[in-house]
BASEKOL-314377 format. One record per residue (C-alpha): residue number from 1; residue in one letter; x, y, z. Coordinates in steps of 0.2 Angstrom, whole numbers, always signed. Example, Ala and Ser with C-alpha at 12.3 -4.5 7.8 and 13.67 -1.06 7.14 Angstrom:
2
<n = 1, res = A, xx = +62, yy = -22, zz = +39>
<n = 2, res = S, xx = +68, yy = -5, zz = +36>
REM end
This chain:
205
<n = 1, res = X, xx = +1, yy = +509, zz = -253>
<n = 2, res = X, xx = -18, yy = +506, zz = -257>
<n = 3, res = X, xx = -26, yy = +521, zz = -267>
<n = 4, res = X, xx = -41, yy = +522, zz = -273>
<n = 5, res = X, xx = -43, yy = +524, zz = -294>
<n = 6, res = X, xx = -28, yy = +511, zz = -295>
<n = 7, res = X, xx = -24, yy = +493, zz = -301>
<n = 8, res = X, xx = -24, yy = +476, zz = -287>
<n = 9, res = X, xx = -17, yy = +460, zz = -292>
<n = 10, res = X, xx = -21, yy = +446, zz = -284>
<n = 11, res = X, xx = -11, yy = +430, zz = -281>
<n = 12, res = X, xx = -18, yy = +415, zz = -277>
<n = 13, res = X, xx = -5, yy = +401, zz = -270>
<n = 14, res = X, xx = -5, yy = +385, zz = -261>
<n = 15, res = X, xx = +6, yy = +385, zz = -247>
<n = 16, res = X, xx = +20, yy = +375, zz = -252>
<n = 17, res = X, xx = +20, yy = +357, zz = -244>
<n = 18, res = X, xx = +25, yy = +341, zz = -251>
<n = 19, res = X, xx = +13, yy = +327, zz = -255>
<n = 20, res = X, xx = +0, yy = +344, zz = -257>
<n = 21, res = X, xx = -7, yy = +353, zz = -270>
<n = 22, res = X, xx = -2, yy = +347, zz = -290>
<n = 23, res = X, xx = -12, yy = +331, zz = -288>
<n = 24, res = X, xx = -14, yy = +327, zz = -304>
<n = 25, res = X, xx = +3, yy = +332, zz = -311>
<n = 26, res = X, xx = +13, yy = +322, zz = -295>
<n = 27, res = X, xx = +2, yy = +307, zz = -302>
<n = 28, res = X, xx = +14, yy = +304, zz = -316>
<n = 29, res = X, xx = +29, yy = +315, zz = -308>
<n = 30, res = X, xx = +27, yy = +310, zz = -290>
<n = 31, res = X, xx = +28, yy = +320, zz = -277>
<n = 32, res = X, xx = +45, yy = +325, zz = -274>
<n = 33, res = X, xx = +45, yy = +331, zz = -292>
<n = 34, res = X, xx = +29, yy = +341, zz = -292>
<n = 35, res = X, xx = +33, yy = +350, zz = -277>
<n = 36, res = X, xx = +49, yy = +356, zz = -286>
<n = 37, res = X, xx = +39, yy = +361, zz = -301>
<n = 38, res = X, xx = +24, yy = +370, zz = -290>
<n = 39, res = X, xx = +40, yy = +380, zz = -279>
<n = 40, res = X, xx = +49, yy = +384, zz = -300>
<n = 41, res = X, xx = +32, yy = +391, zz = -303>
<n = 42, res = X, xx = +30, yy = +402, zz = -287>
<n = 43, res = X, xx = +46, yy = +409, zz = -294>
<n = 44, res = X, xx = +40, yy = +412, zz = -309>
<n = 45, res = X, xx = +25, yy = +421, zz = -304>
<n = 46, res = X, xx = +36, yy = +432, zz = -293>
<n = 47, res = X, xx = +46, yy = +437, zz = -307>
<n = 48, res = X, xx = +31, yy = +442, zz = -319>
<n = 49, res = X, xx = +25, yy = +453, zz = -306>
<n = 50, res = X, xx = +36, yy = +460, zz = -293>
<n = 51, res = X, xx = +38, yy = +476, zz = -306>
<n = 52, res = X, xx = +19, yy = +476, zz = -310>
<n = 53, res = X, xx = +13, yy = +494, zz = -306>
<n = 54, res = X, xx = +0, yy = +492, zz = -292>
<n = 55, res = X, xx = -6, yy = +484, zz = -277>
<n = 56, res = X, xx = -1, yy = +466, zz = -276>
<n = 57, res = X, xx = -9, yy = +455, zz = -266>
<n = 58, res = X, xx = -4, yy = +436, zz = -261>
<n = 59, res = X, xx = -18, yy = +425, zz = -254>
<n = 60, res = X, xx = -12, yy = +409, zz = -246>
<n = 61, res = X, xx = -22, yy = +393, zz = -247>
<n = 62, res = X, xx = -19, yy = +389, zz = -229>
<n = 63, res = X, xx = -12, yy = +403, zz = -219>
<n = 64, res = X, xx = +0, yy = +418, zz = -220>
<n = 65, res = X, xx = +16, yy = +413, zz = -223>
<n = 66, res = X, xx = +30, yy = +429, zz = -214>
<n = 67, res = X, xx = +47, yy = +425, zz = -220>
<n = 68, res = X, xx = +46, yy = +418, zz = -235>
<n = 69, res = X, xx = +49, yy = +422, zz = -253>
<n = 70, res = X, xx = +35, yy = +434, zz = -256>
<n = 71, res = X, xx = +42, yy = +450, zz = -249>
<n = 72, res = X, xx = +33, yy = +460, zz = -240>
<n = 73, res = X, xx = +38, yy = +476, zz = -245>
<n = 74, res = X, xx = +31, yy = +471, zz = -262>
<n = 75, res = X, xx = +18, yy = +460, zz = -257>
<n = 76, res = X, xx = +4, yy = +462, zz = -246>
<n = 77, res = X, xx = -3, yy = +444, zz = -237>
<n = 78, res = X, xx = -19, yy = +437, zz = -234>
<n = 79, res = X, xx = -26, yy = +421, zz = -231>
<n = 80, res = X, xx = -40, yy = +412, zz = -241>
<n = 81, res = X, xx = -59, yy = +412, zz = -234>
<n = 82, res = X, xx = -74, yy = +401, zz = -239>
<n = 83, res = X, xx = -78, yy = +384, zz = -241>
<n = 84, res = X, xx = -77, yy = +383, zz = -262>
<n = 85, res = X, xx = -63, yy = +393, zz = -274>
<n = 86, res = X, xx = -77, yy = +402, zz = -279>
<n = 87, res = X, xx = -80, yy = +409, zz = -264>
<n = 88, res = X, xx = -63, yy = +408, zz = -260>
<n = 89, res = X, xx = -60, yy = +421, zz = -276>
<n = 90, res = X, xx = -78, yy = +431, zz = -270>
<n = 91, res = X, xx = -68, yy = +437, zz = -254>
<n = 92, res = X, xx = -53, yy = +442, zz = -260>
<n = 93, res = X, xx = -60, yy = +453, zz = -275>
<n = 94, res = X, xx = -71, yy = +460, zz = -262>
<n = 95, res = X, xx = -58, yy = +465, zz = -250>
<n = 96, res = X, xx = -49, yy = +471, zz = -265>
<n = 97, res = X, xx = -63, yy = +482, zz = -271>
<n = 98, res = X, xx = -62, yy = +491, zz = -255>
<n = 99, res = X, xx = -49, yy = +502, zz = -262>
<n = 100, res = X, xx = -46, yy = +500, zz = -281>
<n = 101, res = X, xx = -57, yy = +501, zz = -296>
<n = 102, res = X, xx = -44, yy = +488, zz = -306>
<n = 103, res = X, xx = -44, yy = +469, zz = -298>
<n = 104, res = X, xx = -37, yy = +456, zz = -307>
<n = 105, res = X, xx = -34, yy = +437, zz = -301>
<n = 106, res = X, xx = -21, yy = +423, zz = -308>
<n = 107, res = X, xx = -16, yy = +409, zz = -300>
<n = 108, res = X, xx = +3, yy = +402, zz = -297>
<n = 109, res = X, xx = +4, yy = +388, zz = -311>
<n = 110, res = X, xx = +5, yy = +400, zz = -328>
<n = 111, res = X, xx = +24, yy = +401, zz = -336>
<n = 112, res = X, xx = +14, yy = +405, zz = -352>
<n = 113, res = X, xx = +10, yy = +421, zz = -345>
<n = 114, res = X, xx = +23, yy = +435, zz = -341>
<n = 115, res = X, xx = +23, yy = +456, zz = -336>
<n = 116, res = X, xx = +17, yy = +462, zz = -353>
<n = 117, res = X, xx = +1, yy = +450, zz = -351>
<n = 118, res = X, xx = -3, yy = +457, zz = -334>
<n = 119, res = X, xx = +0, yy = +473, zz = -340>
<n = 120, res = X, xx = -15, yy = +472, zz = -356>
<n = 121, res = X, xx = -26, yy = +464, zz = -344>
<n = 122, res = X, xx = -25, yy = +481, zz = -335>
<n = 123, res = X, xx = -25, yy = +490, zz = -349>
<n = 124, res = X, xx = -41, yy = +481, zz = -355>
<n = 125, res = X, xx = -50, yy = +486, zz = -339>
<n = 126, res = X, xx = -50, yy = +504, zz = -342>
<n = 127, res = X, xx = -62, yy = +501, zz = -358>
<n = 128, res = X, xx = -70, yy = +486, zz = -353>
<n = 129, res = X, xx = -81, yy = +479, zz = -338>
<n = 130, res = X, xx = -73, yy = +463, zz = -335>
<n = 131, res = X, xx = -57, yy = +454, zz = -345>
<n = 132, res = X, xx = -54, yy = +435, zz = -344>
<n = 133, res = X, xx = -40, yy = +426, zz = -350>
<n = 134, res = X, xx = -46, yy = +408, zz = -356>
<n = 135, res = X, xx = -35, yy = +392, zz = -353>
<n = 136, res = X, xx = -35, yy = +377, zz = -363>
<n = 137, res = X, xx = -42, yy = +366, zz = -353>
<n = 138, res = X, xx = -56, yy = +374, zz = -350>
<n = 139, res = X, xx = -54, yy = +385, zz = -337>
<n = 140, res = X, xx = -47, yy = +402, zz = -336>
<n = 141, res = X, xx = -32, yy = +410, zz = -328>
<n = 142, res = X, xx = -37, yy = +425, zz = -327>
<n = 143, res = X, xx = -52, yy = +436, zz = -324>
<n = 144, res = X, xx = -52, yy = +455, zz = -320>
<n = 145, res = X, xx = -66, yy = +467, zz = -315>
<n = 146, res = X, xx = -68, yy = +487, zz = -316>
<n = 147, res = X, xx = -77, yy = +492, zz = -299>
<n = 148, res = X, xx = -90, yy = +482, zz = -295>
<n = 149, res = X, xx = -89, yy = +458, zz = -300>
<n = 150, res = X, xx = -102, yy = +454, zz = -311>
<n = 151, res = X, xx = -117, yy = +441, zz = -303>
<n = 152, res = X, xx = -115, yy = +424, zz = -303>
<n = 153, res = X, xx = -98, yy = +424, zz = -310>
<n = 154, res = X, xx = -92, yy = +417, zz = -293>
<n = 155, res = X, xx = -108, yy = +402, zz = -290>
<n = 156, res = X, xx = -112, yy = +387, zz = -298>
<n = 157, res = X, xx = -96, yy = +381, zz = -305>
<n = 158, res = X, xx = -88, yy = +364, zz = -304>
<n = 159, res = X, xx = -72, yy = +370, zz = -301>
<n = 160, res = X, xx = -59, yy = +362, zz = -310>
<n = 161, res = X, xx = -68, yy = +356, zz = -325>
<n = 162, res = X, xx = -68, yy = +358, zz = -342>
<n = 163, res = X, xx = -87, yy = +369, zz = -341>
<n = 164, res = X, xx = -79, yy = +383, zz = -330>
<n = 165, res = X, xx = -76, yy = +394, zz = -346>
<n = 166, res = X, xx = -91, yy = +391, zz = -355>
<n = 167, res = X, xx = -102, yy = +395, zz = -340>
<n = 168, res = X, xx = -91, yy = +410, zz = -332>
<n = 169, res = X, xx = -93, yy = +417, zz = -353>
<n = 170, res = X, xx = -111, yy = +415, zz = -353>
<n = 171, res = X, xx = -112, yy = +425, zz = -334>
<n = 172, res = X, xx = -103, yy = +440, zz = -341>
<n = 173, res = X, xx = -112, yy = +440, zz = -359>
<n = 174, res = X, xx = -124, yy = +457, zz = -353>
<n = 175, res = X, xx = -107, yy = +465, zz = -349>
<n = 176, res = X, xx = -92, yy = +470, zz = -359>
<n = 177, res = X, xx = -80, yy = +461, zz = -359>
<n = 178, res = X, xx = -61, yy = +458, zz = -365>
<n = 179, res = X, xx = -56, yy = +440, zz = -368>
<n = 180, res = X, xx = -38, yy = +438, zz = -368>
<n = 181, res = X, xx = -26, yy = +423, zz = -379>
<n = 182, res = X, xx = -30, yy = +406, zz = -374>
<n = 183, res = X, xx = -14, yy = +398, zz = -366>
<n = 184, res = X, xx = -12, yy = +383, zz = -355>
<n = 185, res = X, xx = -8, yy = +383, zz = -336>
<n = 186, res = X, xx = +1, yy = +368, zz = -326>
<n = 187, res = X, xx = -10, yy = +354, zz = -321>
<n = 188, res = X, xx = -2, yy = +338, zz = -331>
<n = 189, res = X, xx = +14, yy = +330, zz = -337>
<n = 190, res = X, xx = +7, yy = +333, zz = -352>
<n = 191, res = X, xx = +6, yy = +351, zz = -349>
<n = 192, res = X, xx = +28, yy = +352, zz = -346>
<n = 193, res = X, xx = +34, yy = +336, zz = -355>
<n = 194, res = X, xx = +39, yy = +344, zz = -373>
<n = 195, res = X, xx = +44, yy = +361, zz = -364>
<n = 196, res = X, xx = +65, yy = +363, zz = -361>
<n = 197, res = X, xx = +62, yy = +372, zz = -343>
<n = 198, res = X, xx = +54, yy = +359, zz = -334>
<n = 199, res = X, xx = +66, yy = +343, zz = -339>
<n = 200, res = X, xx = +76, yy = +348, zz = -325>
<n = 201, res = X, xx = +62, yy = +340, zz = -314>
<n = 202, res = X, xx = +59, yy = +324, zz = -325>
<n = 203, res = X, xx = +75, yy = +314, zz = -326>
<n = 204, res = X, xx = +70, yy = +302, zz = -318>
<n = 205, res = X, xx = +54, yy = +299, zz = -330>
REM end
């Protein structure tokens, strides 16, 4: 399954539990709600890339989860390391690097992304040193490397603030890089309010 000169997606996923992960969403929603919504989205990222050509690679926030949705003949599993997400996201694309020239990492909260995005980011990589895919709030939720990360990309952030993108852009200036469509990932109500799919989760609103 792993071969060198080939692409590795990686997932990174909370372990579904209610009353975790989604904070800021569940804040307006509540819980019950936002655990629906995190476990649509899982979904959804299952759908945009189960077909993806390459390696895939789930990394669970708490610990490796056998039987559930993310099959194993199309998944391989891992369980997340270090005591920050960027060093969280260190590990993996290092482990990764270990037998492909192609990583890229999204998280589990994008339905504004689907196959064909995943698919350009690749494609980007075969010209380009590093692609990132910018999110509106600030962050990214995507960022992909050909062989080797670039310095720093991975240490002094303040994860989950609206200076991740600016500071991850200036540690990839020397390099070149692909930036990808700006969208928005799921962190607020306000982020799902006005979108059809998710008012199935926010009757009671």
């Amino acid at each position: 399954m792993n071969t060198k000169n080939s692409n590795c997606l990686i997932i990174f996923t909370r372990n579904p539990e209610l009353g975790k992960g989604k904070r800021r969403l569940a804040a307006t929603v509540g819980d019950p709600a936002a655990f629906e919504i995190y476990k649509f989205l899982l979904a959804h990222t299952r759908e945009i890339t189960k077909d993806l050509n390459g390696t895939k690679q789930v990394w669970y926030s708490e610990e490796v989860q056998k039987n559930d949705d993310w099959d194993t003949a199309i998944y391989d599993k891992y369980a997340q390391e270090g005591e920050d997400l960027g060093l969280r996201m260190k590990i993996a694309f290092l482990e990764a690097f270990k037998t492909h020239d192609h990583v890229i990492i999204i998280g589990s909260d994008m339905y504004d992304m689907n196959q064909a995005d995943l698919e350009n980011a690749f494609e980007q990589l075969k010209s380009h040193d590093a692609v990132i895919g910018p999110a509106e709030d600030g962050g990214y939720y995507l960022l992909g490397f050909t062989k080797k990360l670039v310095a720093g990309v991975f240490e002094n952030k303040e994860w989950g603030t609206e200076r991740v993108l600016e500071k991850t852009l200036n540690d990839l200036k020397n390099v070149n890089c692909a930036v990808l469509e700006e969208r928005n990932d799921v962190d607020y109500y306000e982020d799902i309010k006005d979108i059809p799919v998710f008012q199935q989760f926010l009757k009671h609103i």
